[in-house]
N, C-alpha and C positions, 0 to 999 in steps of 0.2 A: 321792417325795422331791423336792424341791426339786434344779433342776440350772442349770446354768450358764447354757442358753439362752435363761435370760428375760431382757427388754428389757434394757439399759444404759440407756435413755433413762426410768426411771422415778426418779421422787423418792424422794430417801431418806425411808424413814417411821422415826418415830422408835420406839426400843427399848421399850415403853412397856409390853409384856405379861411375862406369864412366861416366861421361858426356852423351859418344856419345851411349850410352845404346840407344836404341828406340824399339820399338812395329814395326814388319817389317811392309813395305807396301806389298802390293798385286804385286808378281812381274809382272803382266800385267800393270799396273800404272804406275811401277818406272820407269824415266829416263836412256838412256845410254848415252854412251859418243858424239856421231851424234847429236841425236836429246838435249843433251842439248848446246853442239857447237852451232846450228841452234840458238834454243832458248835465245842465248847469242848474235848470233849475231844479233837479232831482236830487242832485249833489248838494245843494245850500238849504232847499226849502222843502218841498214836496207838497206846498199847496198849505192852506191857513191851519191844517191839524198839526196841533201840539202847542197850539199858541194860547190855549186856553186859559193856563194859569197864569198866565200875566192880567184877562182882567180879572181875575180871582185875587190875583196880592195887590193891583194897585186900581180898582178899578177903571169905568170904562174910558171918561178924560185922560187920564193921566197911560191909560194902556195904548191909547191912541197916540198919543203926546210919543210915548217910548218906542212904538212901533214909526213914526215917520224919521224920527232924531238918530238913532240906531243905526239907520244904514248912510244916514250924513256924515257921521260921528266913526261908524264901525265899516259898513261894506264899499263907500264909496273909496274913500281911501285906499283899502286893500284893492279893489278894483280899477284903479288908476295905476296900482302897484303890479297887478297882475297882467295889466296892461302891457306896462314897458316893457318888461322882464321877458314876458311869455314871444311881445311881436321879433324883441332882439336875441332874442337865444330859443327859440323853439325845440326844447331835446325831447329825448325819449327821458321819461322821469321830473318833469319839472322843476320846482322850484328847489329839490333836490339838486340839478343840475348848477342852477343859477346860486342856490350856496354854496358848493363843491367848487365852482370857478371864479367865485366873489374870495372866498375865505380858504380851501385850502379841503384836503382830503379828510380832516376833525370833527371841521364845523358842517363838511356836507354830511359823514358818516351821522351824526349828532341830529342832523335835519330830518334825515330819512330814521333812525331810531323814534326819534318822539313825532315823526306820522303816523308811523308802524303802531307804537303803542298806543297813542289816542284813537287810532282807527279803533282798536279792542275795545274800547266803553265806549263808541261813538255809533258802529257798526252793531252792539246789542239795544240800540234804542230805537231802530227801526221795526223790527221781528216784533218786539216788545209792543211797539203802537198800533202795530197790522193785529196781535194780538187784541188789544183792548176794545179795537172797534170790533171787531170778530165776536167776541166776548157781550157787545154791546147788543147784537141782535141775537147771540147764541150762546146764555152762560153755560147751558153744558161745559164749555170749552174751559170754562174757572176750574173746573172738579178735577181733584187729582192734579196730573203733570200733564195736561191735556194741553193746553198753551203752550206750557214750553216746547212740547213734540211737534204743534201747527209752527212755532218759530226757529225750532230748526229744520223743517219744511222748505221756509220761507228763504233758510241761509242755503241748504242744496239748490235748489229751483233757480236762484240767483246767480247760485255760479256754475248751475249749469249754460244757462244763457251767455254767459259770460264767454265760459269755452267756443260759443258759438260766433263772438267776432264782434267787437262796436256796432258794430252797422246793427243787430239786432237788436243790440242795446238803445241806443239812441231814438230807433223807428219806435222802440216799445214806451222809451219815455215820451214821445213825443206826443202819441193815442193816448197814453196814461194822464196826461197835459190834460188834454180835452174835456175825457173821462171825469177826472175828479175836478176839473173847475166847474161842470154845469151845475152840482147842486148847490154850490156856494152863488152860482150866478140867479138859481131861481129864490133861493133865502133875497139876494139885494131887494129881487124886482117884485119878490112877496111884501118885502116889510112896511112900504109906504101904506099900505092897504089894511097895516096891523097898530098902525102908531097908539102907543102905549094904553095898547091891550094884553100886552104881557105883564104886567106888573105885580099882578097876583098869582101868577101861572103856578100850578105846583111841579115841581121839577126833583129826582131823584136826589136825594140827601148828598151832599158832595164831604168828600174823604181830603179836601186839598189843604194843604196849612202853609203856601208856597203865601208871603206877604211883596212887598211893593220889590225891596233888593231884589230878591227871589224870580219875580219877576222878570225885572229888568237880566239878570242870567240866563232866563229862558229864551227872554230877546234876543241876546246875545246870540245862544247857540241857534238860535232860528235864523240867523244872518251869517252865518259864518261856513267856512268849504270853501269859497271863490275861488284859491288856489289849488283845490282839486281838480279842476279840467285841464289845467298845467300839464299834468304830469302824461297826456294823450296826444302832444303837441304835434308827434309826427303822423298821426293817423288823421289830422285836418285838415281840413283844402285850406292853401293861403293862411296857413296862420297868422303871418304877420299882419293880414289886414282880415283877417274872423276874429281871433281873438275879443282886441279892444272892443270891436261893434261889439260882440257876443256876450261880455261883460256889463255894458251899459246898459243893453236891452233888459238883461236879467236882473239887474239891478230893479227899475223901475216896475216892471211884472212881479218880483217879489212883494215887492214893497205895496203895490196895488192888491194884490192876496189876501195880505195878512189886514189890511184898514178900511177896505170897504166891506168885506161882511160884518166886523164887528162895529162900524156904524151904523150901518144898517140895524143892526140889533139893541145898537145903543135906543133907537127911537120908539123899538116896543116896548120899554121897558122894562125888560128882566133883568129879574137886580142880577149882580156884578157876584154878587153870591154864591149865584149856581151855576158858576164854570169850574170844569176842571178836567184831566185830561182825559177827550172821551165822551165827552157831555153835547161835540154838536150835533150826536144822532137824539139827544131829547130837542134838542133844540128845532132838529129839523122836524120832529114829531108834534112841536108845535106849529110851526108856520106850515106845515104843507100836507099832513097827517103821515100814515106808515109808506104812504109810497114812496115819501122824499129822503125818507128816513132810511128805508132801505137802502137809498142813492147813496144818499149821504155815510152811510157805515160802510157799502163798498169802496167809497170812494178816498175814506180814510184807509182801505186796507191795501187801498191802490197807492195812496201817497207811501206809506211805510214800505212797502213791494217796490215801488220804483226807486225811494231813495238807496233803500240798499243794494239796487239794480246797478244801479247807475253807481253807487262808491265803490265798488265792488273792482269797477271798471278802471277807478281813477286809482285806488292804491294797491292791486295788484303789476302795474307798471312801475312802482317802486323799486321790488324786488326785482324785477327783470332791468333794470338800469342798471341796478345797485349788483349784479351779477355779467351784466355788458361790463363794468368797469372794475371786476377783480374784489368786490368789495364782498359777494357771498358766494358762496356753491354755483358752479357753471348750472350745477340744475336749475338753478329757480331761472336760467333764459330760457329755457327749452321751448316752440312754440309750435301749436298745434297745427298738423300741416298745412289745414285749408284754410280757418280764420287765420292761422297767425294770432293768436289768443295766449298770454303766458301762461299756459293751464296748468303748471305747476303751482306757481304763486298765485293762482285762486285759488286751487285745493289748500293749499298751506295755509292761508290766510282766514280762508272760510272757516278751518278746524278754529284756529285760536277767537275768531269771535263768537261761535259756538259755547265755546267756553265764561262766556260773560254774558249770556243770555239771563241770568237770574239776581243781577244787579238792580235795585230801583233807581230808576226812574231818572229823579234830582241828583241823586249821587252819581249818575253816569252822565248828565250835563255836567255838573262839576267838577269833575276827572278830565273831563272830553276838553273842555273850554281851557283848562290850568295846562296843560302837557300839549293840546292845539297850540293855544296863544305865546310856549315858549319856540315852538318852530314859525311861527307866523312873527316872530319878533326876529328872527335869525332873515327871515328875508326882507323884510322892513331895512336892515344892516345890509349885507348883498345887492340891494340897490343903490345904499349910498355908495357904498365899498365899491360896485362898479364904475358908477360916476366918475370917481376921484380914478383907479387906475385904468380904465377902456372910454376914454372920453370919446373916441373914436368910432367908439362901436355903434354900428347901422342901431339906430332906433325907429322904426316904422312909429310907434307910437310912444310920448314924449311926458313923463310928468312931468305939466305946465310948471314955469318957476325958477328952472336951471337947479342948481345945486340944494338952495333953502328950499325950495319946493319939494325936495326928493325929501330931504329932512323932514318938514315941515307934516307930510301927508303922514307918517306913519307913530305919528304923538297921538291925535285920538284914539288910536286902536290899541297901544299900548298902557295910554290911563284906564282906557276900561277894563286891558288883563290884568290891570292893578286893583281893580275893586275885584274880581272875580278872585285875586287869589286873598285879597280879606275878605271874602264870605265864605271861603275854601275851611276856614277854620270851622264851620258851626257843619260841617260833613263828615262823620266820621267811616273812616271802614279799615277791617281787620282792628279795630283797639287805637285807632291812631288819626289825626286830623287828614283830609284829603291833600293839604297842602304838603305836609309829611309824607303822605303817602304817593303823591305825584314826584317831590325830590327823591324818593327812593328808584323810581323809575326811571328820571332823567339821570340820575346817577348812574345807574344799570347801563345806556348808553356809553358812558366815558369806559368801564369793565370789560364791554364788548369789544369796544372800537381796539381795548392793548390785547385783550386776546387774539382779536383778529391778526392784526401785524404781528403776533408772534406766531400766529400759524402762518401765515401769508409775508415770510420775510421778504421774499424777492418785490414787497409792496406791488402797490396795484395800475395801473396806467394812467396815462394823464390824464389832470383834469379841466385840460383843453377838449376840445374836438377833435374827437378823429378827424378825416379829408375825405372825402367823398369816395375816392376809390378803396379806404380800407373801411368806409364804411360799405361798401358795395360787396366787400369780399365778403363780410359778417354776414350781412344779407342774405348771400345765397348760402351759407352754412348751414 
């Protein structure tokens, strides 16, 4: 990949080739279609854990009902969107890139700020889960700051693997796939055999007060990333034609995760009561006794483990983009000689979500989802905005529809960051609503961006494409 440490002293060449021009990778590095499937579904889901307080606020119909509708409504969309965008401009940094060449050097700075900061509450809810199940077979781990020190554990270990190169990453999500789907596959293939002999079960007293809204937010944030694997676009074999496949597939596989184990469990009848986040190691203590339970609580520690595995991967390429293109410190491209791994902008990053590891829970979906969903609406715009000026431009894959189609796909995802920032009110932190509290931070974006150009007067390079050969020169830098 192209990194920051090539000369400053070279002449600008002009934009002159195609875009999706690049310096190959090493084909032992680049992604295939599997391993970046895995990698996406690590990035969006990590398997049916966390999904539990949705049937807690809205029980199990109507949990089911939110769990099929949500990814018609919320992931397919974006996934249609991730689609075109990622096969026709595949860069180093994603959808960052694809705002930056839609809108202008503001709105891409503006794109990669509120990744950066929703990664901070988004990237301490993983450690936080791996925790709970941890917790579920080993309270030891509640006493004292014993949890917190297993989850910044869990934020080293992560980025160490990280420094190790995708390929490690991907391989490890991909076993981790396996891993934690078999005890949710023997809860399906138990339940017929248990029909509503759960109904009296006694089950640990649950702590959740998450109602049907609440829910439906958790759906949300249980569906949402898609646009994370963007930002590895040069590290993948063929993107232009992995990508969309790799989108659709992951679509469908999530969406399978999260609604057949809890219909399955809808027919033994356990009230809808005693879920909550953490609960499907009792659950599994029912249907299959401690052995499956054991499974089952590793397998929640594997999903938290791989998600942060795996996002670790996707927004430490921000920083190394957003430093290829003059926008931060030549440091943050610096790469590690053998992976090629930004191993600055994992240590950097890994510190700041560290720092957010003692947030709860709901209040770090509602952070995450409010300050996500305004960068995820800036690319929603950057597709149209391509349309209208690069009508021209090679689209491998195509939202169906012409121009009202492109429009048309990114209105459900935007109504429903419209309910997420009216529930944003009833979240407080630091003394102040989260909605308050998220515009303070998208603000902090606009602060940074004039600071920057006032340190950075000579501005920053285009936000075109470099050409192949000054991408090649970077390359070997």
């Amino acid at each position: 990949m192209a990194t920051a440490t090539a000369s400053t002293n070279l002449p600008q060449i002009a934009p002159a080739v195609n875009p999706t021009l690049r310096t190959p990778k090493k084909k032992s590095i680049r992604l295939t279609l599997w391993p970046l499937v895995a990698a996406t579904f690590f990035m969006v889901s990590g398997g049916t854990y966390g999904t539990e307080d949705i049937v807690h606020g809205a029980g199990y119909l109507k949990a089911i009902l939110i769990l099929l509708m949500t990814p018609v409504l919320w992931s397919l969309p974006t996934a249609f969107m991730i689609g075109e965008l990622s096969s026709a401009l595949p860069f180093e940094g994603g959808y960052y890139a694809w705002v930056r060449r839609a809108m202008g050097n503001f709105w891409g700075f503006q794109e990669a700020w509120l990744s950066l900061t929703a990664s901070i509450f988004d990237m301490a809810i993983y450690p936080t889960l791996f925790v709970a199940y941890l917790t579920r077979m080993f309270p030891w781990f509640q006493q004292n700051h014993r949890g917190v020190a297993v989850a910044l554990g869990v934020v080293v270990l992560c980025a160490l693997l990280n420094i190790l190169g995708v390929k490690v990453v991907s391989t490890t999500s991909l076993w981790l796939f396996f891993a934690l789907s078999a005890p949710f596959a023997a809860i399906f293939l138990l339940a017929p055999f248990k029909v509503h002999m759960l109904a009296n079960a006694v089950t640990k007293p649950t702590t959740s007060n998450v109602d049907i809204l609440g829910g439906l937010l958790i759906c949300m944030w249980n569906y949402m990333g898609w646009d994370n694997a963007s930002t590895i676009a040069t590290e993948v074999e063929r993107p232009q034609r992995t990508y969309p496949r790799a989108m659709l597939v992951a679509v469908a596989i999530v969406c399978l995760t999260y609604v057949l184990p809890f219909a399955a469990m809808w027919i033994t009848g356990l009230p809808a009561s005693a879920w909550e986040t953490g609960a499907w190691a009792d659950v599994a203590q029912l249907m299959g006794g401690p052995v499956l339970r054991i499974a089952l609580v590793a397998g929640g520690m594997m999903s938290g483990f791989g998600m942060f595995n795996a996002l670790v991967m996707s927004y430490s390429r921000l920083p190394l983009a957003m430093a290829q293109d003059g926008m931060l410190p030549k440091v943050f491209g610096k790469l590690h000689s053998k992976s090629r791994a930004p191993w600055v902008a994992i240590i950097a990053l890994a510190i700041g979500w560290g720092l957010a590891l003692n947030l709860g829970f709901e209040r770090l979906v509602t952070l995450d989802i409010m300050i996500y969903g305004a960068s995820l609406t800036l690319e929603f715009i950057a597709l149209i905005v391509l349309r209208v000026r690069e009508p021209e431009l090679k689209r491998p894959f195509r939202v169906p529809g012409g121009l009202f189609g492109a429009i048309a796909v990114g209105i459900p995802p935007v109504l429903l960051l419209g309910f997420a920032i009216v529930r944003s009110e009833h979240e407080v932190v630091l003394g102040m609503s989260s909605f308050l509290f998220a515009l303070i931070i998208a603000g902090g974006g606009v602060l940074v961006y004039v600071i920057n150009r006032m340190v950075r007067p000579a501005g920053w390079k285009p936000a075109v494409q470099l050409t192949q050969a000054s991408a090649g020169l970077a390359d070997i830098a």
